[in-house]
N, C-alpha and C positions, 0 to 999 in steps of 0.2 A: 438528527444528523443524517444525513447522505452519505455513504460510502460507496466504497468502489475495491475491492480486493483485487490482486495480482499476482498470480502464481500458479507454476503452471500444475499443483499438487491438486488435482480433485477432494479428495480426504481432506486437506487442510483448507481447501477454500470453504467446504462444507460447517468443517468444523467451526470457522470463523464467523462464516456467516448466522448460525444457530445462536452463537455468543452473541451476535452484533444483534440478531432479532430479539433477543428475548430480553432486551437494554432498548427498545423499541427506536431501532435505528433502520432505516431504509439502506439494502445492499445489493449492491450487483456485484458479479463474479465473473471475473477473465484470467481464460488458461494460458494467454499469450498477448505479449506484449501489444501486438497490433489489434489484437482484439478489445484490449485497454482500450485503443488509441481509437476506435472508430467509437466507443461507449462516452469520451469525453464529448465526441462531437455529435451526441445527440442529448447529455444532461449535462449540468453541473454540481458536482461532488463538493460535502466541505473537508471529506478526507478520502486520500488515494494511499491505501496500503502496496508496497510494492515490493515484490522479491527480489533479489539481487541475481541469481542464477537460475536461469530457464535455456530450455534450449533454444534454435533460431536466435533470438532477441533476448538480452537480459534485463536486468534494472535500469542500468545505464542508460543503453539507446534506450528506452520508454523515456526517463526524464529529459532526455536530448530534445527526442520528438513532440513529445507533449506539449501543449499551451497549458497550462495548469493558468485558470485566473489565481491571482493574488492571493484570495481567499482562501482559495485549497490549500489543506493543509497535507503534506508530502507524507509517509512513513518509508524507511526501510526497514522490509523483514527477512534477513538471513541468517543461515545457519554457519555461512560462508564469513568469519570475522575475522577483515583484513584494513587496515587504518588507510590504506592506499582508496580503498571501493566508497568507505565509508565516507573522508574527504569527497571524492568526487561528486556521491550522490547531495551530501550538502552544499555543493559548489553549484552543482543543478537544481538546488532549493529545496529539498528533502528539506525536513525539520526538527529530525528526531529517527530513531530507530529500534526497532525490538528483535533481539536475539534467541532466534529457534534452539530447542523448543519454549513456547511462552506458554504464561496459562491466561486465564480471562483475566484475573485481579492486573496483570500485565497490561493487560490489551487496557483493558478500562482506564488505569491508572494514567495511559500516556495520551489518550483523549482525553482528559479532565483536566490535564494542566495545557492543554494545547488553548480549550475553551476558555481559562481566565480570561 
């Protein structure tokens, strides 16, 4: 699988991505929203993790602006747990969400049922 992480945490992009590698998963890492946005438009992801709260740009505008093909599958990952954000970002096509802090049986767990 292809992923794509979002957030603007150094330390936990890193962390994620060492998860997602050693699950031999291909990942790219963006500390900001637009910087997400200009990596869609050079690959296709079949998953985009995405933070809810960054500065400049949050979660939100990303899913606004994005073209996410079909296929992609959305995550939200905050630490920020409000029913108001969450709605929204499934409203924008999120698919599912993981609540900071997670551990990898986490992470794994919510790609496996996405893949059925």
């Amino acid at each position: 699988m292809k992923v794509l992480v979002l957030d603007d945490d150094n330390d936990f992009l890193e962390t994620i991505k060492k998860i997602l590698l050693s699950h031999n998963h291909l990942v790219d890492c963006a500390g900001s929203a637009k910087d997400a946005l200009a990596m869609l438009d050079q690959s296709e992801y079949d998953y985009v993790f995405v933070d809810y709260k960054m500065p400049e740009n949050d979660g939100i505008w990303f899913m606004k602006n994005a073209k996410l093909p079909r296929r992609t599958r959305a995550l939200l990952m905050t630490a920020f747990v409000n029913r108001e954000v969450i709605n929204k970002m499934f409203a924008l096509g999120a698919c599912g969400y993981l609540i900071k802090p997670f551990n990898e049986e986490d992470l794994l767990r919510h790609m496996a049922f996405f893949e059925r």
